[in-house]
Backbone and ligand atoms as CSV (ligand in chain L), in Angstrom:
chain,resi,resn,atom,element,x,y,z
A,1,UNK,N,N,0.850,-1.189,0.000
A,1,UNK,CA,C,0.000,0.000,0.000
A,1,UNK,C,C,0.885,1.238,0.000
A,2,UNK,N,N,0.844,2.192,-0.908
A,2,UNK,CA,C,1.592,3.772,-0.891
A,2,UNK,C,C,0.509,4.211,-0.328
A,3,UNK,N,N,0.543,5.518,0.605
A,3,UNK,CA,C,-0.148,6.368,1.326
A,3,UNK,C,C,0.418,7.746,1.023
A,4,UNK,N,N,-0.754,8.696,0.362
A,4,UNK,CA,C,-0.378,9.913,-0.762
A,4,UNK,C,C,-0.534,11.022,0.658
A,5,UNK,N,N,0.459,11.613,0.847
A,5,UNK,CA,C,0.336,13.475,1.247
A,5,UNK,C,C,-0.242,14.400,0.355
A,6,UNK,N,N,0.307,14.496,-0.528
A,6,UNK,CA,C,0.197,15.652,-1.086
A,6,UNK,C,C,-1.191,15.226,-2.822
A,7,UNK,N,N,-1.510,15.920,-3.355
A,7,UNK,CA,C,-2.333,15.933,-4.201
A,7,UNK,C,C,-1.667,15.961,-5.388
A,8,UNK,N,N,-0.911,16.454,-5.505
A,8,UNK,CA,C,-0.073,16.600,-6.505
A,8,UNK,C,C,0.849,15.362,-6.560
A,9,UNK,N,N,1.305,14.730,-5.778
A,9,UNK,CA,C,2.007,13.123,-5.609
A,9,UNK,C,C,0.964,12.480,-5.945
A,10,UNK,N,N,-0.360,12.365,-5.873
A,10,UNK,CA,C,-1.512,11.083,-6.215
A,10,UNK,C,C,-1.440,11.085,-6.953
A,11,UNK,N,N,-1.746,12.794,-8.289
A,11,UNK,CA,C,-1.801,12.856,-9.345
A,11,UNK,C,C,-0.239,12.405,-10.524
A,12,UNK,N,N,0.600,13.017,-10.017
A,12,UNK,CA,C,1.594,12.304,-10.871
A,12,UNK,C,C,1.544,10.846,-10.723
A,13,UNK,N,N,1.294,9.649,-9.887
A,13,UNK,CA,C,1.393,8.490,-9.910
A,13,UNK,C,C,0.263,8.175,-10.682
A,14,UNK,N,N,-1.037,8.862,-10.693
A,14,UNK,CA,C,-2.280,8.463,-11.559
A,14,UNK,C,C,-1.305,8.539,-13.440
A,15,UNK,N,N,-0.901,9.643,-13.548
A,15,UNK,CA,C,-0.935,10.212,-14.659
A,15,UNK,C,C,-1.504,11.515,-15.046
A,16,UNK,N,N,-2.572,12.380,-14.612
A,16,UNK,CA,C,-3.379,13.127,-14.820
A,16,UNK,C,C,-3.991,13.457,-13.772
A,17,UNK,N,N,-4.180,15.017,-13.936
A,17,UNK,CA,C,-4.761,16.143,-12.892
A,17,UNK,C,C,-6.307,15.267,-12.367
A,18,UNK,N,N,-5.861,14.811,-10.849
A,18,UNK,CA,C,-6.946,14.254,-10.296
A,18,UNK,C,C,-7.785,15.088,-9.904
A,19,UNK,N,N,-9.166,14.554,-9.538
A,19,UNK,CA,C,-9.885,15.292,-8.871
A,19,UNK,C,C,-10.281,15.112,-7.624
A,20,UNK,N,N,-11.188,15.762,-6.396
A,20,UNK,CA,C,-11.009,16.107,-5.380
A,20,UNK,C,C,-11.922,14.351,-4.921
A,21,UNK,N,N,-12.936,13.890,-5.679
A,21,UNK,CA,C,-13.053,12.743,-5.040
A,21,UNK,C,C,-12.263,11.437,-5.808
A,22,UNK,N,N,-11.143,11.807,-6.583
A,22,UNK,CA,C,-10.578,10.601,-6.608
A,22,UNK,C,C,-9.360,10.666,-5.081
A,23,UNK,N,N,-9.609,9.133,-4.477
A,23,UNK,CA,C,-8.993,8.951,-3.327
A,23,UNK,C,C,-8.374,7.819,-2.989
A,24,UNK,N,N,-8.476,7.078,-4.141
A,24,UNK,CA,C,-7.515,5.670,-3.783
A,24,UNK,C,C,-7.532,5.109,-5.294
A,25,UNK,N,N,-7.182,3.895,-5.514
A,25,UNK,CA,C,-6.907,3.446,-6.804
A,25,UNK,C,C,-5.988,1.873,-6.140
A,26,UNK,N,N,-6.281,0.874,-7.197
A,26,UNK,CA,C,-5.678,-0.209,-7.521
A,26,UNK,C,C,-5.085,-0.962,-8.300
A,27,UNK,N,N,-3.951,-1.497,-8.046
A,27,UNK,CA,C,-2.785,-1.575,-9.184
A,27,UNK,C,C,-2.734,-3.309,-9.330
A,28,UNK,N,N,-2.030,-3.797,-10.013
A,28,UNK,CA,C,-1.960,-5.240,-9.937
A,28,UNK,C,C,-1.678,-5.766,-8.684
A,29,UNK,N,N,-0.663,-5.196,-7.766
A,29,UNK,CA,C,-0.512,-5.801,-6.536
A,29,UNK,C,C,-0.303,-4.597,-5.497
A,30,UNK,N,N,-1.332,-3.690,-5.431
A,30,UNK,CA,C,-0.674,-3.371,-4.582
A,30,UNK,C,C,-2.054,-1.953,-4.276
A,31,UNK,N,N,-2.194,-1.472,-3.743
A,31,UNK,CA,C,-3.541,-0.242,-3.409
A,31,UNK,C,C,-2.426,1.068,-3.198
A,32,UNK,N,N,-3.539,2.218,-3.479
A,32,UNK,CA,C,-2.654,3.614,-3.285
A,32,UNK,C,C,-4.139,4.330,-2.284
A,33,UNK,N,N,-3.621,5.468,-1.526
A,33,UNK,CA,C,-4.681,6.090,-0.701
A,33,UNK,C,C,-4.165,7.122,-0.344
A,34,UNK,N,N,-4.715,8.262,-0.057
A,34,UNK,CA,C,-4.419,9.188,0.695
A,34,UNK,C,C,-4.250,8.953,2.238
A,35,UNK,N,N,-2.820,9.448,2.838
A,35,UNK,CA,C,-2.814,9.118,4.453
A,35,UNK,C,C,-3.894,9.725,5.218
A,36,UNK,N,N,-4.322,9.092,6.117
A,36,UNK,CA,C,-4.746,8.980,7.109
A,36,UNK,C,C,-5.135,10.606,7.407
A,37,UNK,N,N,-3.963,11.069,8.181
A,37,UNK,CA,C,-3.596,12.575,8.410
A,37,UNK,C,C,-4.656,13.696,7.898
A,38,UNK,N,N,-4.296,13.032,5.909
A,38,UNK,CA,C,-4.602,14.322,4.929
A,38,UNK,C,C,-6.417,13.871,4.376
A,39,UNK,N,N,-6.668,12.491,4.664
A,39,UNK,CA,C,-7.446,12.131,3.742
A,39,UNK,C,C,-8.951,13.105,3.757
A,40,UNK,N,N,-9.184,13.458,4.512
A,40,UNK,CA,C,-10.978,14.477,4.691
A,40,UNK,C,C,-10.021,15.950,4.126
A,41,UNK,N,N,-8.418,16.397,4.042
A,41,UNK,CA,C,-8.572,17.887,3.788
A,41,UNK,C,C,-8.834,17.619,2.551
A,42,UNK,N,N,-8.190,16.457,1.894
A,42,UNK,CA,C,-7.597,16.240,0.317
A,42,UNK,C,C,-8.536,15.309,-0.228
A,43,UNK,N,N,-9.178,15.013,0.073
A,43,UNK,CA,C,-10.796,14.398,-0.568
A,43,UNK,C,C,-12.137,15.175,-0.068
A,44,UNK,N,N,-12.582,14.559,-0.943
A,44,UNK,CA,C,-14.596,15.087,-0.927
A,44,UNK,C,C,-14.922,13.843,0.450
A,45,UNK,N,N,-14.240,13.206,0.542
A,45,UNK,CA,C,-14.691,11.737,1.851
A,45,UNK,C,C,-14.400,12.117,2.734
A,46,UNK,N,N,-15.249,11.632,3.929
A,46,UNK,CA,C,-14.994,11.754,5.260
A,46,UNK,C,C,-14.139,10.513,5.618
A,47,UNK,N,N,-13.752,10.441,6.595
A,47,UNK,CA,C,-12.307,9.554,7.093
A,47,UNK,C,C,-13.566,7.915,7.707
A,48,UNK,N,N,-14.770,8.256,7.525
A,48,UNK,CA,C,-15.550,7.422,8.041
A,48,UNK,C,C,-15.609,6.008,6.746
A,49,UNK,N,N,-15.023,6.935,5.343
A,49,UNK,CA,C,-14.921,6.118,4.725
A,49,UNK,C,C,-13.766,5.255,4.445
A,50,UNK,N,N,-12.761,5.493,5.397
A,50,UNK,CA,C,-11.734,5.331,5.079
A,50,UNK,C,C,-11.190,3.582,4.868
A,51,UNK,N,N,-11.718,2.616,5.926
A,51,UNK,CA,C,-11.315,1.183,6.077
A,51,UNK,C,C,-12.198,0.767,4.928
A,52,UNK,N,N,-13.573,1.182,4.539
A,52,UNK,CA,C,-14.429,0.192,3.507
A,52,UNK,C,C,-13.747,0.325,1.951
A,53,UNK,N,N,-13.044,1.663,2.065
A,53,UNK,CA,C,-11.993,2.458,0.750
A,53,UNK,C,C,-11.133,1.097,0.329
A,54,UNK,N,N,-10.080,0.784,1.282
A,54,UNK,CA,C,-9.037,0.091,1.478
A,54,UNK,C,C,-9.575,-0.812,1.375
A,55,UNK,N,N,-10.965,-1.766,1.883
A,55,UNK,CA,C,-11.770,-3.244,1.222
A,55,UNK,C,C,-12.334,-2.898,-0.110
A,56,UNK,N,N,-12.372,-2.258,-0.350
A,56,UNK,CA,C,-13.248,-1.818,-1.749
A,56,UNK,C,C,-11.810,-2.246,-3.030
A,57,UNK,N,N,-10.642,-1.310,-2.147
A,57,UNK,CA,C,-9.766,-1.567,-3.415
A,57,UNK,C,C,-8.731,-2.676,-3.296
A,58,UNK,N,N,-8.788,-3.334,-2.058
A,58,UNK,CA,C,-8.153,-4.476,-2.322
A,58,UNK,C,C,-9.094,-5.607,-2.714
A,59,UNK,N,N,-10.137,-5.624,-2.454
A,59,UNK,CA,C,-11.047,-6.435,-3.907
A,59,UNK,C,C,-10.631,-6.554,-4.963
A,60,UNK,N,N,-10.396,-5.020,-5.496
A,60,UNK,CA,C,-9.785,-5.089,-6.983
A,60,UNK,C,C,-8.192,-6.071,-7.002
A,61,UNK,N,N,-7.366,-6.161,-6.445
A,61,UNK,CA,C,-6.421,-6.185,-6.602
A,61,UNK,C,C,-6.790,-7.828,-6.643
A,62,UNK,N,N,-7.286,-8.606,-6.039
A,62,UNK,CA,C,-7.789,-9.761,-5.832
A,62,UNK,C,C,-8.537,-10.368,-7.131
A,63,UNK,N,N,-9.316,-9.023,-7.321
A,63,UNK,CA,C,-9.690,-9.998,-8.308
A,63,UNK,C,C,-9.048,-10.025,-9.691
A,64,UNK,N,N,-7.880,-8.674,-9.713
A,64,UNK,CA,C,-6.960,-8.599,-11.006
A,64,UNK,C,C,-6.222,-10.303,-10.862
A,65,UNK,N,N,-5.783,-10.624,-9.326
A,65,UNK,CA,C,-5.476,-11.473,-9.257
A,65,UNK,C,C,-5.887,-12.979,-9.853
A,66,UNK,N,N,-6.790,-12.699,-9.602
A,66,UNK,CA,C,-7.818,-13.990,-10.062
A,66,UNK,C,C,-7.932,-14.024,-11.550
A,67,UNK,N,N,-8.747,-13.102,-12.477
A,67,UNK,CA,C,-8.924,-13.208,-13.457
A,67,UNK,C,C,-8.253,-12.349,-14.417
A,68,UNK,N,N,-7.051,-11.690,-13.619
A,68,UNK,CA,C,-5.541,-11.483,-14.926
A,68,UNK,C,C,-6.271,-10.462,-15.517
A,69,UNK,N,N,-7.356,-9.209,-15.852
A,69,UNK,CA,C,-7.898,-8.380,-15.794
A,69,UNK,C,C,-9.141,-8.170,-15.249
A,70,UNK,N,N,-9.522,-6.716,-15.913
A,70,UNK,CA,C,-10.856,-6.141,-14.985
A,70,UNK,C,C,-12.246,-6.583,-15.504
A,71,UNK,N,N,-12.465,-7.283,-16.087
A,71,UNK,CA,C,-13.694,-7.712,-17.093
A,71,UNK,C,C,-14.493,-8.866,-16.173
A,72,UNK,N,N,-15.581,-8.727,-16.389
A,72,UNK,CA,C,-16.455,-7.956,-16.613
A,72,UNK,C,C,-16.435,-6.478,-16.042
A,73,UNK,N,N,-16.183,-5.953,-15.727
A,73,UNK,CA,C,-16.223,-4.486,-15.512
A,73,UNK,C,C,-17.132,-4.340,-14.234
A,74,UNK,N,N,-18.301,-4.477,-14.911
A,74,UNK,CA,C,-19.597,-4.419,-13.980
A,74,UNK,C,C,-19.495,-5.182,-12.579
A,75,UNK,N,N,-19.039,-6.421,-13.444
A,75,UNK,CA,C,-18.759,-7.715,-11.815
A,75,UNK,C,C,-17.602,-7.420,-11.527
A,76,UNK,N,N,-16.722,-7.135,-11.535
A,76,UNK,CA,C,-15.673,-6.474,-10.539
A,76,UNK,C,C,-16.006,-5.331,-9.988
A,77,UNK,N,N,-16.532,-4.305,-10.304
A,77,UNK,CA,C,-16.669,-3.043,-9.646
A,77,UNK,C,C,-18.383,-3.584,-8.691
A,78,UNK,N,N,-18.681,-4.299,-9.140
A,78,UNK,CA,C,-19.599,-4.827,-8.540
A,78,UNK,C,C,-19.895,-5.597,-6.852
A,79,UNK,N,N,-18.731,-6.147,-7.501
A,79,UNK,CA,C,-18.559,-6.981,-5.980
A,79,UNK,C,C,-17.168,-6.182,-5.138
A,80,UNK,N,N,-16.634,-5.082,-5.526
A,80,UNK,CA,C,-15.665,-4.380,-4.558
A,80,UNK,C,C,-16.955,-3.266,-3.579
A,81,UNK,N,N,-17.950,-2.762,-4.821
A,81,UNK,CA,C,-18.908,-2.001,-3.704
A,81,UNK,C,C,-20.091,-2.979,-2.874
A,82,UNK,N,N,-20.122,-3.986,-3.266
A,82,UNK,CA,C,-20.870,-5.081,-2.069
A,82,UNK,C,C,-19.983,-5.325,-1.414
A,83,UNK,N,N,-18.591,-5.821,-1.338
A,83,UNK,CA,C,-18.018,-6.513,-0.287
A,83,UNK,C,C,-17.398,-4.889,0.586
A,84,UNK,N,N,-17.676,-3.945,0.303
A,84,UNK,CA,C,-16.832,-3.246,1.152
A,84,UNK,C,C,-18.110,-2.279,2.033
A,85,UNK,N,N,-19.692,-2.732,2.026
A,85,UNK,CA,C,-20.737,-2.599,2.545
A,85,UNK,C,C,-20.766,-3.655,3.456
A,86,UNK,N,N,-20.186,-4.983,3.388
A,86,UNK,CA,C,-20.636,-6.095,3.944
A,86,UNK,C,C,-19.796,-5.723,5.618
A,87,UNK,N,N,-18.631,-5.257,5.627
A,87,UNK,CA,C,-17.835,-4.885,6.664
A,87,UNK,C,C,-18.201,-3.990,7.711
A,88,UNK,N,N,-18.361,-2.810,6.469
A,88,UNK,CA,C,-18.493,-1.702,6.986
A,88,UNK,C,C,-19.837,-0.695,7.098
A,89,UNK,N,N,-20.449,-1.094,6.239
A,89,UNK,CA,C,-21.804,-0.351,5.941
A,89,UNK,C,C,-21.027,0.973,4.854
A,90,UNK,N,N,-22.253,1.598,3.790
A,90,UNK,CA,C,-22.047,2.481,3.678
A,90,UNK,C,C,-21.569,3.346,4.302
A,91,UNK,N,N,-20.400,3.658,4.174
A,91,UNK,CA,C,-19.716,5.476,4.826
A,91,UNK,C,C,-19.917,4.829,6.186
A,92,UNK,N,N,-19.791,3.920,6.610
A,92,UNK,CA,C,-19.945,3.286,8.076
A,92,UNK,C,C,-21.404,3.035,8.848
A,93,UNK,N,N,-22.247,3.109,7.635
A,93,UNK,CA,C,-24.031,3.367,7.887
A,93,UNK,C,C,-24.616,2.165,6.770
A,94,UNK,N,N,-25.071,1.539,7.441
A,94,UNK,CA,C,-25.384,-0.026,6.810
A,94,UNK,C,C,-26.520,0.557,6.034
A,95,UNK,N,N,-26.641,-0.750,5.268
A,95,UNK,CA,C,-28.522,-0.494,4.479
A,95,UNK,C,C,-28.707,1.141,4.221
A,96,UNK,N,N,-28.203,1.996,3.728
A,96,UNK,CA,C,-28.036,2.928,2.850
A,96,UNK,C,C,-27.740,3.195,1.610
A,97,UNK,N,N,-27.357,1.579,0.836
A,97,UNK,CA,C,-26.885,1.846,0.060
A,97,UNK,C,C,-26.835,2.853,-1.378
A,98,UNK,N,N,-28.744,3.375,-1.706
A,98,UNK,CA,C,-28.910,4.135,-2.775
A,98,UNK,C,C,-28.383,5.501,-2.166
A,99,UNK,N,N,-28.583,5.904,-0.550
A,99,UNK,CA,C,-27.861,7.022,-0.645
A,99,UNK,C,C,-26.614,7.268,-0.838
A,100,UNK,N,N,-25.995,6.405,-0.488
A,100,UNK,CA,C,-24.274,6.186,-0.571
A,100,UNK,C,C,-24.276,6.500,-2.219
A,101,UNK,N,N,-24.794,5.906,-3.242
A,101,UNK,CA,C,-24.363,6.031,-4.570
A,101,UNK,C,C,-24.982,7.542,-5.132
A,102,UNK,N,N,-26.613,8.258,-4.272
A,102,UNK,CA,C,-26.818,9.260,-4.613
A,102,UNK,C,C,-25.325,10.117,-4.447
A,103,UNK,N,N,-24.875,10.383,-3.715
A,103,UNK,CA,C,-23.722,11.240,-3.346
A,103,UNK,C,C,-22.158,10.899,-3.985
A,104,UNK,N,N,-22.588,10.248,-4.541
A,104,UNK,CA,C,-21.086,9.663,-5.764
A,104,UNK,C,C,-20.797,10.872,-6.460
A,105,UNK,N,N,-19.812,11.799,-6.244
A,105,UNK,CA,C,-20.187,13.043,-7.480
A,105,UNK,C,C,-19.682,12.419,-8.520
A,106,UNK,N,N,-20.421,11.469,-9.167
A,106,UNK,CA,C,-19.504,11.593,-10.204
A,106,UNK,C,C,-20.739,11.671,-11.482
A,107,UNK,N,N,-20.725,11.561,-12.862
A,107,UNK,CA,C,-21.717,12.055,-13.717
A,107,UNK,C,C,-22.342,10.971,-14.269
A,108,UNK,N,N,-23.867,11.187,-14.651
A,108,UNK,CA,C,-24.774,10.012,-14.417
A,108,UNK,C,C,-24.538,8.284,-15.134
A,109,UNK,N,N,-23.464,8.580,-16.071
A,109,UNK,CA,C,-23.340,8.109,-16.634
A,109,UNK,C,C,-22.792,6.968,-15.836
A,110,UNK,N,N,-21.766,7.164,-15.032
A,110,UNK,CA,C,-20.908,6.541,-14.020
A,110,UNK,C,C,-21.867,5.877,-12.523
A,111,UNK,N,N,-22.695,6.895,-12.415
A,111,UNK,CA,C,-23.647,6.610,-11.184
A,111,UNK,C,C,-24.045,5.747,-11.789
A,112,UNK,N,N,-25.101,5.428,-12.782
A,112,UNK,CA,C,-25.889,4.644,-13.177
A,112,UNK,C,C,-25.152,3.360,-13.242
A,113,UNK,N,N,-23.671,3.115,-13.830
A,113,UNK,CA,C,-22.592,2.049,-13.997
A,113,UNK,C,C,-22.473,1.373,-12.785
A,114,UNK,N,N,-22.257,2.219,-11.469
A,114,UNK,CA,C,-21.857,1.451,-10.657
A,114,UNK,C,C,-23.258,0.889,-9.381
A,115,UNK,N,N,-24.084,2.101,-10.119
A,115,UNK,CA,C,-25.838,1.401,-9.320
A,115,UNK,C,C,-25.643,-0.092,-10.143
A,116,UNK,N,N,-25.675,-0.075,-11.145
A,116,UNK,CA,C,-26.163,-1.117,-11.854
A,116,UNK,C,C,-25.310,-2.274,-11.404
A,117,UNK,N,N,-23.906,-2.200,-11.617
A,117,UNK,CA,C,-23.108,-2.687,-11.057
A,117,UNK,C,C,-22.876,-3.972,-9.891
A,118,UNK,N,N,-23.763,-2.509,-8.624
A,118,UNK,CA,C,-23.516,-3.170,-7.671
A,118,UNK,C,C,-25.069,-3.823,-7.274
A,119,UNK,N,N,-26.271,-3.756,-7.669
A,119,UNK,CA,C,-27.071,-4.079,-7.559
A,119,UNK,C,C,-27.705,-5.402,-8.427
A,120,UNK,N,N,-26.595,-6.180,-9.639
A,120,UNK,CA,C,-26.807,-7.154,-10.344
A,120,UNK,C,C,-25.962,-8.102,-9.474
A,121,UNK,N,N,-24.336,-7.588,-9.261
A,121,UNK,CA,C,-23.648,-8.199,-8.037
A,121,UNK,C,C,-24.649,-8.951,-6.965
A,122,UNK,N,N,-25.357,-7.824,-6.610
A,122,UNK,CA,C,-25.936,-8.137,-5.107
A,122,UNK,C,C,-26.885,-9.084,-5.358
A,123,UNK,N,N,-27.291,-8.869,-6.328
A,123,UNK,CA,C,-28.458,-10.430,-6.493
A,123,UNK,C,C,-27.856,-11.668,-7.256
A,124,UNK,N,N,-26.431,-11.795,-7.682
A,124,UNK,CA,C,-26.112,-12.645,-7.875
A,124,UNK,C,C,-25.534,-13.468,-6.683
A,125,UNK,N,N,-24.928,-12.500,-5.349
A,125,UNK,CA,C,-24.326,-12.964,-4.156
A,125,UNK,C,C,-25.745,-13.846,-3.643
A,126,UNK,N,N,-26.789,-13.029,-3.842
A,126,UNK,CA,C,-27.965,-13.229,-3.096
A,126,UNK,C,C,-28.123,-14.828,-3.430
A,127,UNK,N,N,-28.492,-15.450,-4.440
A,127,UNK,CA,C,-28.847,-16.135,-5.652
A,127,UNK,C,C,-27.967,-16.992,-5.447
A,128,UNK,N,N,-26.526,-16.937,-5.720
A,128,UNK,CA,C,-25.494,-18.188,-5.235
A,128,UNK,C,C,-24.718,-18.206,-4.099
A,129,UNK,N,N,-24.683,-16.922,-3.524
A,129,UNK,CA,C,-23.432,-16.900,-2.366
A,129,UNK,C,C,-22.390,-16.800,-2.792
A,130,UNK,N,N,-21.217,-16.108,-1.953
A,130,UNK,CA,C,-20.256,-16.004,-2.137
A,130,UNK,C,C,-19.699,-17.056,-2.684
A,131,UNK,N,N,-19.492,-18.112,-2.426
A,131,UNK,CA,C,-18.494,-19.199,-2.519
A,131,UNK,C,C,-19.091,-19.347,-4.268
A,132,UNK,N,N,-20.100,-19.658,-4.664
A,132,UNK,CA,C,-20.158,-20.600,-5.764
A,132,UNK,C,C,-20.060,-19.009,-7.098
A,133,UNK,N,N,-20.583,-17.565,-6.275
A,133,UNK,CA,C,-20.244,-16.709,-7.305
A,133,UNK,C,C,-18.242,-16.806,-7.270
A,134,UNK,N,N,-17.498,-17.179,-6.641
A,134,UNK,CA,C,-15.977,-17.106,-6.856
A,134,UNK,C,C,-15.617,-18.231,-7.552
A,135,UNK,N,N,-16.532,-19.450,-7.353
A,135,UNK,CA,C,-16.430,-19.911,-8.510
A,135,UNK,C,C,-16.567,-20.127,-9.902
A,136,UNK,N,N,-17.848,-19.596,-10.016
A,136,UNK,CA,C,-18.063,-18.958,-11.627
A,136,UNK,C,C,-17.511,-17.707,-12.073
A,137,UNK,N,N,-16.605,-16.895,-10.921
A,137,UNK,CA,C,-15.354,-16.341,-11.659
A,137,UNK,C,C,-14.327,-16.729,-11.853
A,138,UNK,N,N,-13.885,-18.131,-10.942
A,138,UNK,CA,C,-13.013,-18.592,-11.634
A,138,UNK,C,C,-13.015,-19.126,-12.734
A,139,UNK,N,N,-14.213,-19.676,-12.897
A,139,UNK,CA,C,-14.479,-20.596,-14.380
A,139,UNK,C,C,-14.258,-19.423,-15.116
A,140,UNK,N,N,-15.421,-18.043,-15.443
A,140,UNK,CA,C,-14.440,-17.126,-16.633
A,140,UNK,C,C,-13.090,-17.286,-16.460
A,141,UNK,N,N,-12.433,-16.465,-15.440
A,141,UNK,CA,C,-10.896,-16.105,-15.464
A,141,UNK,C,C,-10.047,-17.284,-16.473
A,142,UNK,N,N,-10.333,-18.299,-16.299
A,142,UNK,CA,C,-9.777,-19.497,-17.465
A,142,UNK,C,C,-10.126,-18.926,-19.204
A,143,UNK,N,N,-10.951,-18.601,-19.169
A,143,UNK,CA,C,-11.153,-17.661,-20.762
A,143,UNK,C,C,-11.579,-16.126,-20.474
A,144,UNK,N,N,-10.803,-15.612,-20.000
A,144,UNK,CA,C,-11.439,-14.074,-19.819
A,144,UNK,C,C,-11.698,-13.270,-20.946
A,145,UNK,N,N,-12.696,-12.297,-21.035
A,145,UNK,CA,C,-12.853,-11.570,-22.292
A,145,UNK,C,C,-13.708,-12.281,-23.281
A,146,UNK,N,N,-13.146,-13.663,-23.695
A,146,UNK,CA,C,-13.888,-14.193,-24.855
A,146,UNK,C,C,-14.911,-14.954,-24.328
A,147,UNK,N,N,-14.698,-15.467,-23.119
A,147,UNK,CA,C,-16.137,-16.048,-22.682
A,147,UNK,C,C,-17.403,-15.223,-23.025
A,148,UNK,N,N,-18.552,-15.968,-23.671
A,148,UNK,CA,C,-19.770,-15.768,-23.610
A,148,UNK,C,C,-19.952,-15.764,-21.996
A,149,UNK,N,N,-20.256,-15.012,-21.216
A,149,UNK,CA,C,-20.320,-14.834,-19.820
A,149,UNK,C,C,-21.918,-15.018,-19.539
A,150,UNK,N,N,-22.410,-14.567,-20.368
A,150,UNK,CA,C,-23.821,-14.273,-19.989
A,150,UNK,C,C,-24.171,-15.874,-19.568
A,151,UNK,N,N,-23.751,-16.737,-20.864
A,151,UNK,CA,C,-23.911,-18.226,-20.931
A,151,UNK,C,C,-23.390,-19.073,-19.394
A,152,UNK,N,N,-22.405,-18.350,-19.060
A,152,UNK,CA,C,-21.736,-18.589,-18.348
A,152,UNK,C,C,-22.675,-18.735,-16.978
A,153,UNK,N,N,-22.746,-17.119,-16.524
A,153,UNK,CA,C,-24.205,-16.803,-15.815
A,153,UNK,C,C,-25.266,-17.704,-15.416
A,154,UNK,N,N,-25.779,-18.039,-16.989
A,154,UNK,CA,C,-26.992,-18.984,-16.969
A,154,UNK,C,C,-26.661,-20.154,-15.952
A,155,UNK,N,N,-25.449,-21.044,-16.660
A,155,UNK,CA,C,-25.292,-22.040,-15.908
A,155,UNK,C,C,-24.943,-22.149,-14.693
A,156,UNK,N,N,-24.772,-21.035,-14.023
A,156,UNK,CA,C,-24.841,-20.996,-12.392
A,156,UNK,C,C,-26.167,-21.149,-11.889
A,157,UNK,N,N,-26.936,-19.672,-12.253
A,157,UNK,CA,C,-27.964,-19.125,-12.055
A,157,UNK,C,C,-28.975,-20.259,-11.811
A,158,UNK,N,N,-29.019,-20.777,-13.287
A,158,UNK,CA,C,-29.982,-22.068,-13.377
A,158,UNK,C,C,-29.499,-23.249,-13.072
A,159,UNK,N,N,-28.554,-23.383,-12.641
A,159,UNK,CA,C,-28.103,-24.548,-11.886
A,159,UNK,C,C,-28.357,-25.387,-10.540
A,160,UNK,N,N,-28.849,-26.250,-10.441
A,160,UNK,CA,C,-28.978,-27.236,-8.937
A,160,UNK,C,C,-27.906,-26.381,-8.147
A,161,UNK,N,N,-28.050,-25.832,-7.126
A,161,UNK,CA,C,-27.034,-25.855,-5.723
A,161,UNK,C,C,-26.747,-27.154,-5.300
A,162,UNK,N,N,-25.490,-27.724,-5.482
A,162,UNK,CA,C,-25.114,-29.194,-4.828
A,162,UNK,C,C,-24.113,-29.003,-4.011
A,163,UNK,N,N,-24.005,-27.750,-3.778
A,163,UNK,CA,C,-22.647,-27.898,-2.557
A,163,UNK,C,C,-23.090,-28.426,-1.242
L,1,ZN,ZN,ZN,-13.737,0.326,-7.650
């Protein structure tokens, strides 16, 4: 984990002039965040968000792990904003979740991505559980990208539970 001071250090490691709610990010092995110290002057977040931040983005890193990129898109960003509710609650406030995403500044286009996101996630956790949804990501991760996924889907979805 790197832990950013300054705003101008996040942004050169991003690449490009960040903005005030970008506040962490995930790399193949490894998470970036604003410290502790700076994180409520130098973000739009309160520090309440700070531990579900750090589960949110080591999800990602886990699951780069797993399936060698970010694809499906949706189901990765999907299950980093369910599993980092499951800990912590929204912003540390459980069962909030549409307000938590009302206050996303980010533009609708993106809101709508990660509502959608995390709310197909959540009924797939619902539907198989953790364990057998990590397994039908492992089954993609063996063909990532070119898998017909949807197909993929089905055969969970509609599948006998025999565990
Ligand atoms: Zn994310």
């Amino acid at each position: 984990m790197i832990l950013f001071y300054t705003r101008k250090d996040f942004s050169d490691r991003r690449g490009w002039k960040t903005r005030r709610w970008e506040h962490a990010f995930a790399e193949k092995d490894m998470i970036g965040i604003f410290a502790p110290s700076v994180y409520e002057r130098l973000t739009s977040y309160k520090f309440v968000r700070y531990e579900s931040t750090i589960v949110h983005e080591t999800c990602h890193v886990y699951y780069m792990n797993i399936v060698h990129n970010f694809t499906p898109k949706w189901l990765a960003e999907g299950l980093a904003t369910n599993l980092e509710q499951y800990d912590y609650g929204w912003r540390g406030k459980p069962r909030v979740d549409h307000l938590y995403f009302m206050k996303i500044p980010f533009g609708e286009d993106e809101l709508e991505f990660y509502r959608s996101g995390y709310l197909i996630t959540h009924m797939l956790i619902r539907k198989l559980g953790m364990k057998r949804l990590m397994s039908l990501i492992r089954e993609y991760a063996r063909k990532p990208v070119k898998t017909n996924y949807e197909r993929l889907f089905d055969k969970f979805v509609y599948a006998k539970n025999t565990d």
